[in-house]
C-alpha positions in Angstrom: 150.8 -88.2 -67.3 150.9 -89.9 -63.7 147.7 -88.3 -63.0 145.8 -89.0 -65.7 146.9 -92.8 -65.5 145.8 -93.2 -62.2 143.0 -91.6 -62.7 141.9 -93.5 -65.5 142.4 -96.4 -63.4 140.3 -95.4 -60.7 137.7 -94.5 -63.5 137.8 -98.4 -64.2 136.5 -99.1 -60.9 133.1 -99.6 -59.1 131.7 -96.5 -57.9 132.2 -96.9 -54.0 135.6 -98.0 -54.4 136.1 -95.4 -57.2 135.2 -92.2 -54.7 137.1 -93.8 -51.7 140.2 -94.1 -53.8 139.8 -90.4 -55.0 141.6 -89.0 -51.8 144.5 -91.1 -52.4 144.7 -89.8 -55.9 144.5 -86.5 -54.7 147.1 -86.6 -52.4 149.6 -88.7 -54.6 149.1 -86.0 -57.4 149.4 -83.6 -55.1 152.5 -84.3 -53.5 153.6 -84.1 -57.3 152.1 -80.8 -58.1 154.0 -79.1 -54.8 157.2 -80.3 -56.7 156.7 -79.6 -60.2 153.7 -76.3 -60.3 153.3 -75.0 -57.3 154.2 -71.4 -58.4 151.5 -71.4 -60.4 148.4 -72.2 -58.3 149.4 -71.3 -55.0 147.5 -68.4 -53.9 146.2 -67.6 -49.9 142.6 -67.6 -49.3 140.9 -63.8 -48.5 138.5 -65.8 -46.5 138.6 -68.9 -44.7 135.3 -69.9 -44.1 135.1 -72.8 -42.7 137.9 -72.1 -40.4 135.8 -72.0 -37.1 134.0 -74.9 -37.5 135.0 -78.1 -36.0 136.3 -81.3 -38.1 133.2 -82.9 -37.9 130.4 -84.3 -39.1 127.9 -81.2 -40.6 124.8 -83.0 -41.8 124.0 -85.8 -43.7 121.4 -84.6 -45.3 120.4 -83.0 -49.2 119.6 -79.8 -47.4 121.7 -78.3 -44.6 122.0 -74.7 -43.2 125.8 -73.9 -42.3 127.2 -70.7 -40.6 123.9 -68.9 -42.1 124.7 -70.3 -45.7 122.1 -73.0 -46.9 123.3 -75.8 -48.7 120.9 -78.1 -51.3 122.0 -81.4 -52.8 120.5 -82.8 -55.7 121.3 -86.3 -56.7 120.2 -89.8 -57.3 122.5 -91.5 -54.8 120.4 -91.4 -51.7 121.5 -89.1 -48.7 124.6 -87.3 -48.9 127.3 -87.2 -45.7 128.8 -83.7 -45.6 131.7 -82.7 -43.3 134.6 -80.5 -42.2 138.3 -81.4 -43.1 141.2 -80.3 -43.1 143.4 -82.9 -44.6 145.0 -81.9 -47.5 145.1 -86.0 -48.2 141.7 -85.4 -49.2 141.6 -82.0 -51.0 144.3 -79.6 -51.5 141.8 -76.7 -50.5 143.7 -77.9 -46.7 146.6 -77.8 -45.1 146.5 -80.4 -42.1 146.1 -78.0 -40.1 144.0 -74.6 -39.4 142.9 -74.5 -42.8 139.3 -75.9 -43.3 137.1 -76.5 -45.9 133.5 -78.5 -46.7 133.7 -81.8 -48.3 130.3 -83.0 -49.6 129.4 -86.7 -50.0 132.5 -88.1 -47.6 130.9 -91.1 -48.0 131.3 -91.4 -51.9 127.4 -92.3 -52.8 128.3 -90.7 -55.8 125.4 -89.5 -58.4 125.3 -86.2 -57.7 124.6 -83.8 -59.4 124.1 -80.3 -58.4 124.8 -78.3 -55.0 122.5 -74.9 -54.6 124.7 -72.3 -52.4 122.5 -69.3 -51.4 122.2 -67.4 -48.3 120.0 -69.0 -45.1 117.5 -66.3 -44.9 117.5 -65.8 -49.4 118.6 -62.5 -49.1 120.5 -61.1 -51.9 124.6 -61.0 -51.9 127.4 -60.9 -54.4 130.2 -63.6 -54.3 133.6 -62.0 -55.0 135.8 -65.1 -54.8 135.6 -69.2 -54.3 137.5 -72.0 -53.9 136.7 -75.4 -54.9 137.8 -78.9 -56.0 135.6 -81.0 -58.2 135.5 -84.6 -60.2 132.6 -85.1 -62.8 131.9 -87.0 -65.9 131.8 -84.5 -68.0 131.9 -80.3 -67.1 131.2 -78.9 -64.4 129.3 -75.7 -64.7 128.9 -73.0 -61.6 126.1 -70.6 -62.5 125.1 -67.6 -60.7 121.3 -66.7 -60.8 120.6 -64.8 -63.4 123.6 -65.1 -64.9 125.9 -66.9 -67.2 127.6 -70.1 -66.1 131.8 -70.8 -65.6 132.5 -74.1 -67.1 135.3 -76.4 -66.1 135.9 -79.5 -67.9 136.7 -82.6 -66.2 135.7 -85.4 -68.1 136.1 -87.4 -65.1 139.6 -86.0 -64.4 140.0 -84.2 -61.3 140.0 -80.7 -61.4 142.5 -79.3 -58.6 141.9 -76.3 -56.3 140.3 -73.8 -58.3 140.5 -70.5 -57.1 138.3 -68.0 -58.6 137.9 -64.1 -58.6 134.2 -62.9 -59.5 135.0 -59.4 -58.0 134.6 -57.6 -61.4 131.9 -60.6 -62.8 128.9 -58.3 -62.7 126.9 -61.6 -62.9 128.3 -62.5 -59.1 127.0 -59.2 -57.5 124.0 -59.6 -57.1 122.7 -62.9 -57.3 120.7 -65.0 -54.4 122.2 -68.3 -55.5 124.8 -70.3 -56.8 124.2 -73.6 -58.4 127.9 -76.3 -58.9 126.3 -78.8 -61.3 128.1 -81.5 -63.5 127.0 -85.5 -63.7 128.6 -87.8 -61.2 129.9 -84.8 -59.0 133.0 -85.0 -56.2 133.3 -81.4 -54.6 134.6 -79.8 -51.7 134.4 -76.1 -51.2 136.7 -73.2 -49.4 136.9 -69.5 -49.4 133.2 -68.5 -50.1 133.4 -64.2 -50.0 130.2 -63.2 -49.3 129.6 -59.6 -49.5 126.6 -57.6 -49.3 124.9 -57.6 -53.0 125.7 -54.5 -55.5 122.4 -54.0 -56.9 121.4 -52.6 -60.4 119.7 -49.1 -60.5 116.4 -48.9 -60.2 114.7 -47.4 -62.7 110.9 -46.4 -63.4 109.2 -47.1 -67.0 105.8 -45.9 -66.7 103.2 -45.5 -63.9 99.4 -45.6 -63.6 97.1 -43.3 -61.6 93.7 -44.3 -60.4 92.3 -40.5 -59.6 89.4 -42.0 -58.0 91.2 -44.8 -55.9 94.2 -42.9 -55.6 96.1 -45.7 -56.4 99.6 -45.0 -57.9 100.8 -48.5 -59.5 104.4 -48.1 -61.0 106.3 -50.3 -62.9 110.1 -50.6 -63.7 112.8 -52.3 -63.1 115.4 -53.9 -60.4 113.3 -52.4 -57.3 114.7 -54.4 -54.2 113.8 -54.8 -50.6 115.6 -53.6 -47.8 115.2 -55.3 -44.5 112.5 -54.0 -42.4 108.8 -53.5 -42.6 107.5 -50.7 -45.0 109.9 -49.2 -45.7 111.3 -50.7 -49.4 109.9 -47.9 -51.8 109.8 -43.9 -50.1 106.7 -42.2 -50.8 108.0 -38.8 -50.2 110.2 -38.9 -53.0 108.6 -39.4 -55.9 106.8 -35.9 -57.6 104.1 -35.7 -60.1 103.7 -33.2 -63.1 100.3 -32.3 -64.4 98.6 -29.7 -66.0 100.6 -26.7 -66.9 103.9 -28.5 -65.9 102.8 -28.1 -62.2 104.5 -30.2 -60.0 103.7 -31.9 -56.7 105.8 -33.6 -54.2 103.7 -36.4 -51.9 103.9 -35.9 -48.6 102.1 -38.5 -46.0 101.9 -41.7 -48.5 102.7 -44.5 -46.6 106.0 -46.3 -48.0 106.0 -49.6 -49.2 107.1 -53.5 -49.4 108.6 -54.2 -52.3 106.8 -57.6 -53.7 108.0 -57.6 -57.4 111.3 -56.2 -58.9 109.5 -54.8 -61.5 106.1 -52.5 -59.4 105.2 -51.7 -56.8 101.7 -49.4 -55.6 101.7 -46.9 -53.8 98.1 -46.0 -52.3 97.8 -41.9 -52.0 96.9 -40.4 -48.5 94.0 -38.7 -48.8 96.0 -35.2 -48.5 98.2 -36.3 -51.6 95.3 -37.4 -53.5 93.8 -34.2 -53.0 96.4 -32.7 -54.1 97.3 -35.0 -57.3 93.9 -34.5 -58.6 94.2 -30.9 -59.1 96.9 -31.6 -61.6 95.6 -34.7 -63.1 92.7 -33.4 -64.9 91.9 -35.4 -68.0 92.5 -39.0 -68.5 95.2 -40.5 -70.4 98.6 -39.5 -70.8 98.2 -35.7 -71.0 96.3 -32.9 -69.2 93.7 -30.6 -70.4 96.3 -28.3 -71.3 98.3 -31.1 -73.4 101.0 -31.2 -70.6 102.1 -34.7 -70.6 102.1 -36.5 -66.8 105.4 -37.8 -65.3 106.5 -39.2 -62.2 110.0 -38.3 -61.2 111.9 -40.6 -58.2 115.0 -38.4 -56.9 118.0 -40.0 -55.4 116.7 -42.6 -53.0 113.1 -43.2 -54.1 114.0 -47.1 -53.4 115.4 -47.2 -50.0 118.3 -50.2 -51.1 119.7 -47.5 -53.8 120.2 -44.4 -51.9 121.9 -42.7 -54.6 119.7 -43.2 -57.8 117.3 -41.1 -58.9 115.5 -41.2 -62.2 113.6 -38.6 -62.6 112.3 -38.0 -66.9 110.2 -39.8 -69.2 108.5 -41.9 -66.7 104.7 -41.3 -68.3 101.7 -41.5 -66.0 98.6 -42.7 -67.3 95.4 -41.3 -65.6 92.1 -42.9 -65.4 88.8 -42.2 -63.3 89.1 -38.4 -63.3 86.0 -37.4 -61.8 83.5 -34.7 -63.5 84.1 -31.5 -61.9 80.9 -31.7 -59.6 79.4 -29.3 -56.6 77.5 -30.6 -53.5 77.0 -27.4 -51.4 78.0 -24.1 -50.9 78.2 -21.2 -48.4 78.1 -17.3 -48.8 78.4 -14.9 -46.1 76.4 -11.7 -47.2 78.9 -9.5 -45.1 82.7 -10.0 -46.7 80.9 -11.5 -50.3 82.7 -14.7 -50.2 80.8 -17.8 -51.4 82.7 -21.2 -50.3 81.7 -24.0 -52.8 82.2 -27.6 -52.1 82.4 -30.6 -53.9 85.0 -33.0 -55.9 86.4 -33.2 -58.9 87.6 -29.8 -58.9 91.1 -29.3 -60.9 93.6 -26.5 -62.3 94.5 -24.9 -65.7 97.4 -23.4 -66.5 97.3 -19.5 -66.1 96.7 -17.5 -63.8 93.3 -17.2 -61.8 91.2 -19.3 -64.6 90.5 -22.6 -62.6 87.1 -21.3 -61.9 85.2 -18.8 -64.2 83.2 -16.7 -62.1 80.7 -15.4 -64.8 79.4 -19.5 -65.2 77.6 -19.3 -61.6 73.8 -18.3 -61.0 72.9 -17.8 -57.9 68.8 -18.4 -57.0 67.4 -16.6 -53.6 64.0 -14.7 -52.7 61.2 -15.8 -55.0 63.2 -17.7 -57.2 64.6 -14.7 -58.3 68.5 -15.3 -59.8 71.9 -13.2 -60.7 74.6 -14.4 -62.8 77.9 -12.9 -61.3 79.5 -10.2 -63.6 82.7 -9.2 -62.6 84.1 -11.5 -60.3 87.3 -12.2 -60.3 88.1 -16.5 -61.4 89.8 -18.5 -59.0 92.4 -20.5 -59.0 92.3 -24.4 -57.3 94.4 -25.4 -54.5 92.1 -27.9 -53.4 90.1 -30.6 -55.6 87.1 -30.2 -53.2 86.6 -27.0 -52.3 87.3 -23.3 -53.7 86.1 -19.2 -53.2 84.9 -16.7 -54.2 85.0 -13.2 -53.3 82.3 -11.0 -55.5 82.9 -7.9 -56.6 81.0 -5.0 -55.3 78.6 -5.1 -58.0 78.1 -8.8 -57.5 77.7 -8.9 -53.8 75.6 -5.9 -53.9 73.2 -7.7 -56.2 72.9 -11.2 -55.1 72.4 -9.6 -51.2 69.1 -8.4 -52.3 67.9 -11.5 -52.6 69.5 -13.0 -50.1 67.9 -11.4 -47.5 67.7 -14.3 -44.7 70.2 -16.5 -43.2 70.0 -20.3 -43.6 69.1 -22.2 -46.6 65.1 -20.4 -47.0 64.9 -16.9 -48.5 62.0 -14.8 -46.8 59.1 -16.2 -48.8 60.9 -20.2 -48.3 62.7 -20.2 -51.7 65.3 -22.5 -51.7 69.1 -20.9 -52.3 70.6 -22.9 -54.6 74.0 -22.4 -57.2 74.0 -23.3 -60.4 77.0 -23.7 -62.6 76.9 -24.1 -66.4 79.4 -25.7 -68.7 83.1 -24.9 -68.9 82.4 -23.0 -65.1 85.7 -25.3 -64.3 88.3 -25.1 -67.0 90.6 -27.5 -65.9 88.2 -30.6 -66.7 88.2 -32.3 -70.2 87.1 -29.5 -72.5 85.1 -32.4 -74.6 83.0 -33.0 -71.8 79.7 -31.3 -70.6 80.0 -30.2 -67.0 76.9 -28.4 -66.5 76.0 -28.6 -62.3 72.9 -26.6 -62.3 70.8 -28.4 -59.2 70.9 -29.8 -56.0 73.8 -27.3 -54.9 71.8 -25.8 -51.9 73.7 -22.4 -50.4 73.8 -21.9 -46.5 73.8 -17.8 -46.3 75.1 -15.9 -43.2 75.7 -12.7 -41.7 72.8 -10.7 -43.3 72.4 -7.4 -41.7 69.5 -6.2 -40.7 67.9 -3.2 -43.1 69.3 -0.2 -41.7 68.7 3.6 -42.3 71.7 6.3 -42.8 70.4 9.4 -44.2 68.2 11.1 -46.6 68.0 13.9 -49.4 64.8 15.5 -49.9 63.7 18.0 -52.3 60.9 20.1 -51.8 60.5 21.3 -55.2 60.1 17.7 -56.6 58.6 15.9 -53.7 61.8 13.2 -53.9 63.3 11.6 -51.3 66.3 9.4 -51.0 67.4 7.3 -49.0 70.2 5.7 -48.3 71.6 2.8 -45.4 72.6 -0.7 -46.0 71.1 -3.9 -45.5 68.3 -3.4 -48.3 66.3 -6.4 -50.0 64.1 -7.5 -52.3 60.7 -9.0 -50.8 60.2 -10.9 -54.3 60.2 -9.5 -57.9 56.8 -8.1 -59.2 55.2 -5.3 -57.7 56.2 -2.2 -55.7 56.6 -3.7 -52.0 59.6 -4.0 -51.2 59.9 -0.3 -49.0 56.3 0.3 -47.7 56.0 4.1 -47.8 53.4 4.7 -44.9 55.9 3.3 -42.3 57.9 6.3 -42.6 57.4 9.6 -40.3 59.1 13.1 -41.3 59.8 15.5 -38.4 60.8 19.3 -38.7 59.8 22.7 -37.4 58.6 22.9 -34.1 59.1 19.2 -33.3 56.1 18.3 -35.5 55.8 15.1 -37.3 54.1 13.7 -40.8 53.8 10.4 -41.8 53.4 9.5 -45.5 49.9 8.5 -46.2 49.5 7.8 -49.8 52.4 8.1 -51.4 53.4 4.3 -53.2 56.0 2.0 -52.2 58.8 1.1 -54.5 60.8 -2.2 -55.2 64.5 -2.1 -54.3 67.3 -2.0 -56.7 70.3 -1.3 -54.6 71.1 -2.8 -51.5 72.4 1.0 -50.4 69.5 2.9 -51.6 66.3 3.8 -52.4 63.8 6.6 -53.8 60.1 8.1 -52.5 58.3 10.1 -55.1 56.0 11.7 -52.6 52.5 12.5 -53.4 50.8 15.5 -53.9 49.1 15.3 -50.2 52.5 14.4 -49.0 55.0 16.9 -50.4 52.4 19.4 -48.8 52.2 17.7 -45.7 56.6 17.5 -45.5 57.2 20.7 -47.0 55.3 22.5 -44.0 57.7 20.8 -41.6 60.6 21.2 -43.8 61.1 24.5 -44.4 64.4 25.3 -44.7 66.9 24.1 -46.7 69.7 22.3 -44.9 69.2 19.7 -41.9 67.6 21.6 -39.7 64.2 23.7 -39.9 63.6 27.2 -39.5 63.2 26.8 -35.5 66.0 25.0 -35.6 64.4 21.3 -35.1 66.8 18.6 -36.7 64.9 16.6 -39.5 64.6 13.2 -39.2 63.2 10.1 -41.0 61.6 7.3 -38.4 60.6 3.9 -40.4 58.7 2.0 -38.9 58.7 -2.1 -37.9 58.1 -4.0 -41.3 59.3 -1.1 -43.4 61.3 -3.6 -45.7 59.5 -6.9 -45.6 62.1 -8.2 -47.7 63.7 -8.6 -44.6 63.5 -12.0 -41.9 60.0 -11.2 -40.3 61.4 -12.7 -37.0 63.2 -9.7 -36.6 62.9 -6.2 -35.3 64.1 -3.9 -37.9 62.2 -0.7 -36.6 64.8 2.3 -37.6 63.1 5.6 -35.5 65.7 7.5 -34.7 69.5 8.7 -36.1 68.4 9.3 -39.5 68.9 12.8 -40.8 67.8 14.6 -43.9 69.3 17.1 -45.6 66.7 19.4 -47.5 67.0 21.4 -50.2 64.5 23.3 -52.8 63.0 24.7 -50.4 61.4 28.5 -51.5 60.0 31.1 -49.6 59.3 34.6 -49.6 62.5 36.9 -49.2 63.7 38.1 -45.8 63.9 41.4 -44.4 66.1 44.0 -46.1 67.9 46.6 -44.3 66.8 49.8 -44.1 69.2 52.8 -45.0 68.6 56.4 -44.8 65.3 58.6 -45.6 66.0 62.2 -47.1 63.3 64.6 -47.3 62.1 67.0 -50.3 59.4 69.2 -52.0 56.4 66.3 -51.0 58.9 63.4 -51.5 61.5 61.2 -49.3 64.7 59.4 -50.5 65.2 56.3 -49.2 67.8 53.8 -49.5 68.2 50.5 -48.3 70.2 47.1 -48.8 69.0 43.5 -49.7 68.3 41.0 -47.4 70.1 38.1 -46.0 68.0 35.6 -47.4 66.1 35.8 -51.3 63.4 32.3 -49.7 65.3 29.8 -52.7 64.3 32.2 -55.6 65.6 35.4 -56.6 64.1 38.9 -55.6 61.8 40.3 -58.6 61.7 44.0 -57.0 61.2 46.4 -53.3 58.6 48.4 -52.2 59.2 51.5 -49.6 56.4 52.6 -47.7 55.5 55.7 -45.9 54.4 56.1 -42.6 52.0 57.6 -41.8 49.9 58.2 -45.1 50.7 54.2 -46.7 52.4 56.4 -49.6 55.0 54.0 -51.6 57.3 53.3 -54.3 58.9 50.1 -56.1 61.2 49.4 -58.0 64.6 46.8 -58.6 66.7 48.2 -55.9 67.9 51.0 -53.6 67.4 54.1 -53.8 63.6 54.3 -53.7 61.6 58.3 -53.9 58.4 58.1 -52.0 56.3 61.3 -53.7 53.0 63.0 -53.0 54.0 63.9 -49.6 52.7 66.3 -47.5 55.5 69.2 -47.2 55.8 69.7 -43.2 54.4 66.2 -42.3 57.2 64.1 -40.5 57.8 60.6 -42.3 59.1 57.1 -41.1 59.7 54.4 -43.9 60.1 50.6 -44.5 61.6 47.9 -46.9 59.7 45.0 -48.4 61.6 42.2 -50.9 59.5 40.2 -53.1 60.5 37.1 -55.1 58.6 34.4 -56.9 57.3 33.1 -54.2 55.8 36.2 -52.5 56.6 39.4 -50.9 58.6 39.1 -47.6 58.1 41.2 -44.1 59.2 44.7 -43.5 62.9 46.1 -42.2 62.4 48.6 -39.7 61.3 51.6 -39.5 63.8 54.5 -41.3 65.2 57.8 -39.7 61.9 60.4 -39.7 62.2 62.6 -42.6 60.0 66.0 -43.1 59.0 66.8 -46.8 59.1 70.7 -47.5 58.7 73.4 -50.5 61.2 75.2 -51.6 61.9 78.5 -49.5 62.4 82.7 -50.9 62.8 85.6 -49.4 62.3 89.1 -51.2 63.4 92.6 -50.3 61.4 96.3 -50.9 63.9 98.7 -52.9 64.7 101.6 -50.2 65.4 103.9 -52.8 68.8 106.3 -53.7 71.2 106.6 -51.1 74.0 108.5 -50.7 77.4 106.4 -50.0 78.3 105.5 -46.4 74.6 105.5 -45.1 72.7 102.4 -43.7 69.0 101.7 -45.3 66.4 99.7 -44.1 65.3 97.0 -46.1 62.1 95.7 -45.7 61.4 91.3 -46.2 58.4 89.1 -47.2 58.6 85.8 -48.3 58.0 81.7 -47.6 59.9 81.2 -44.8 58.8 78.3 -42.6 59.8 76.9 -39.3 59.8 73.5 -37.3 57.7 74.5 -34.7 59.6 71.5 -32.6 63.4 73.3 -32.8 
């Protein structure tokens, strides 16, 4: 009742006399308030913060920078005086003593109507407590920013010390202002807590990827700053997911400032773009696959909220994905791998399907192609480069006409790789990516045309050769292996070089096949005599080709191949060998003879054997041993021999047999002595045939 009357009193007066006399009111209702309430209100500041400053003068000025707290006054009353106290005469908020607080407009100009409280450098805090007294015309309000206002009505009464908690006021944590506002305003302030700001989770509602800038732009809600340059928003936690639910993690992004509590834009290092296109292969929202794209921030993605992640339903949307495209390529004819480079390139989900392998055609010596066949696809790790390593069939093929290093086959055809459509099934199945020009291919390590070995058969006249490093000079034509560069040698040392048999196109990098001619096969079979490697003599067989044998093959090279080259013959038929001779028997004009087969039948089996006598020429024949010479001359001595004869012809003699004499049979007849009387001794007389070897 006191109060109010005095106060309505003082409300009758002129404004200067009116705030003057406010202190006096103060302390007067005051000194009645310690009597009658003072359990109620009395309550010990946490902080003091005016406590270290010295009762003076602060500023007179609207806008003042205290202890690192800034301080605006709005009003129509001119320029405010602002200053330290401590008297509680003029505000219970001091004791007299130790106790400080802020009184603004010590000077009572009166009018006004706000003061802005935020910090010096407007850097977010949260306000957990304040102490104030206040006079206004109406209510005063005290409003945090971005938040709901506290309301205190004074209708021109004094409001006493007000001490207020906003510890658990979730609008007071994190706020970079306070605004005191009410018409005709009388304030003085104690206790400000400032504490560092509690800040709302961060969250991420959607992104946007620029594949072709690399420009990540994401937008969301309550990202902050923390103090420092760079550093607001950490690149290196934030993952992608793209095509087939593959995931990457950047890793040299630069961080960034945050500008806006709602995106920020990260700009991809080139090693993260890379890496991000492979997954991002179709624009929009989803891949080629239909995987939808997300961007996941773990657990400290913004720097000021260490502990929040949020890592689902963030969609990407993609834009600028480039057409699959190649520039150049490599292939190194000796390990069948063909680098391609380019942009553009990106993944499907499977296994080894990023690149199909049968799409590629591959253009070399007289504009000649291949299409691979059985090449294994590929999968992408990078989106500008990938390999291939051809099968056997497929490197085997495309080396023949790849027969010179650089970019120029032999006869200055350009190598070049084309790739039709779908060749990279990761891009936007709707769209035609077709590269079949301008994709030039650098070729390497081709060997030179080398010889191994041959197979000849003198029956047919065929010889084949095999070695490595074979190519075509061109399709068209039979030029590829000239024939009358190559030189046979065999028995005795002797040589032949093919004259007119024709020279064949290649079809195998390994291997290829002579058909010699008539005049040919004579003129090798004469040297080759034997079947095996080696001729009759002994000579080892050899092939010699001579320089420009394969003039598929760079002409600035020496590819002469003379020596090292063996052939193996076979086919080759002769007349039999000797057989071996076995024991002559004699008899009435005729000799027994056997014998055995010889070592050798030339290649064709033996048709039959002829014995012969010696001297005389007498002879028999016949399939095999034993053999009767007849129409001998009984008493004449007898050597024999053994011929064989095949197909082919008959072959020489064994040697000589044993000597063997024919003879008749022999008899022997007795004259008939007559009677005789038992115990005595005739005489018999003898005639007959008996003969002799007048050499015993």
């Amino acid at each position: 009742m006191l109060k109010n009357m005095l106060t309505n009193t003082i409300n009758t007066l002129g404004v200067p006399t009116k705030q003057y006399c406010v202190a006096w009111l103060r302390l007067c209702v005051s000194i009645l308030f310690l009597t009658m309430m003072q359990p109620a209100w009395a309550v010990t500041p946490a902080d003091e913060n005016y406590d270290d400053n010295a009762l003076a003068d602060v500023a007179t000025s609207n806008l003042f920078t205290l202890d690192g707290v800034k301080y605006t006054l709005t009003g129509s009353g001119g320029t405010y005086r602002n200053t330290i106290e401590n008297s509680s005469g003029f505000s219970l908020l001091g004791n007299s003593g130790a106790d400080h607080y802020l009184m603004i407009d010590k000077n009572g100009i009166a009018n006004l109507s706000s003061v802005k409280i935020e910090a010096a450098d407007g850097s977010a805090f949260r306000l957990s407590g304040f102490s104030f007294d206040a006079l206004a015309d109406a209510n005063i309000t005290v409003t945090p920013s971005g938040g709901s206002a506290l309301s205190y009505t004074s209708n021109g009464l004094y409001i006493t010390q007000q001490n207020v908690d906003t510890s658990s006021n979730t609008d007071f944590q994190n706020i970079t202002s306070i605004t005191i506002a009410g018409a005709n305003l009388g304030i003085f302030f104690d206790d400000l807590n400032f504490e560092p700001a509690v800040l709302p989770a961060p969250t991420i509602t959607s992104a946007t990827y620029n594949a072709s800038t690399g420009a990540l732009v994401v937008t969301g809600t309550n990202f902050s700053a923390t103090a420092g340059a760079t550093n607001d928003v950490v690149a290196n936690k934030f993952t992608l997911t793209g095509e087939g639910f593959a995931t990457y993690t950047l890793t040299n992004t630069a961080d960034v400032e945050i500008s806006s509590a709602t995106s920020f834009t990260l700009t991809l290092s080139a090693t993260d773009r890379a890496s991000v296109n492979v997954l991002t292969n179709k624009n929009n929202a989803t891949s080629t696959s239909g995987t939808s794209y997300n961007l996941a921030g773990v657990a400290g993605f913004i720097a000021n909220a260490p502990a929040t992640a949020d890592l689902t339903a963030n969609a990407i949307t993609v834009s600028s994905v480039p057409l699959p495209t190649i520039s150049t390529a490599a292939y190194n004819a000796s390990t069948g791998v063909l680098t391609v480079s380019g942009s553009g390139f990106t993944g499907l989900a499977g296994a080894t399907n990023d690149i199909v392998a049968n799409k590629f055609t591959l253009h070399g010596e007289a504009g000649a192609s291949y299409t691979l066949t059985d090449t294994s696809g590929v999968e992408i790790t990078s989106n500008t480069s990938f390999l291939l390593t051809f099968s056997a069939t497929d490197k085997a093929a495309y080396n023949l006409i790849a027969n010179k290093n650089g970019g120029l086959s032999t006869d200055i055809s350009t190598y070049y790789l084309a790739a039709a459509d779908d060749w990279a099934a990761g891009a936007d199945s709707t769209i035609d990516v077709e590269d079949s020009s301008g994709n030039n291919i650098t070729v390497t390590n081709v060997p030179l045309p080398t010889i191994s070995s041959a197979l000849y058969s003198a029956s047919t006249g065929v010889l084949a050769v095999t070695g490595a490093g074979f190519t075509s000079s061109g399709p068209g034509g039979s030029d590829d292996i000239i024939a009358n560069k190559f030189t046979l040698r065999g028995e005795s040392g002797a040589t032949y070089t093919l004259t007119d048999t024709a020279s064949v196109e290649v079809t195998s990098g390994t291997s290829f096949t002579f058909t010699l001619s008539a005049t040919d096969k004579s003129g090798a079979n004469a040297l080759l005599n034997k079947n095996g490697t080696s001729s009759v003599d002994a000579t080892t067989y050899n092939l010699a080709a001579a320089e420009d044998w394969a003039p598929g093959a760079d002409s600035t090279l020496t590819i002469a191949d003379l020596a090292g080259n063996g052939i193996t013959v076979s086919n080759v038929f002769a007349a039999p060998g000797a057989p071996t001779i076995g024991t002559a028997t004699a008899g009435d004009t005729q000799v027994s003879v056997t014998f055995s087969a010889p070592g050798s039948d030339g290649g064709s089996a033996i048709t039959g054997y002829t014995v012969t006598a010696n001297p005389g020429g007498a002879s028999a024949s016949g399939a095999g041993s034993l053999l009767v010479v007849t129409g001998l001359t009984n008493g004449q001595a007898y050597t024999f021999t053994v011929t064989a004869t095949n197909g082919i012809g008959t072959g020489s003699a064994s040697a000589a047999s044993n000597s063997a004499t024919p003879k008749s049979p022999q008899t022997i007849t007795f004259g008939n002595p007559g009677t005789q009387n038992f115990g005595t001794t005739p005489t018999l007389s003898a005639s007959g045939n008996i003969w002799f070897n007048a050499n015993l």
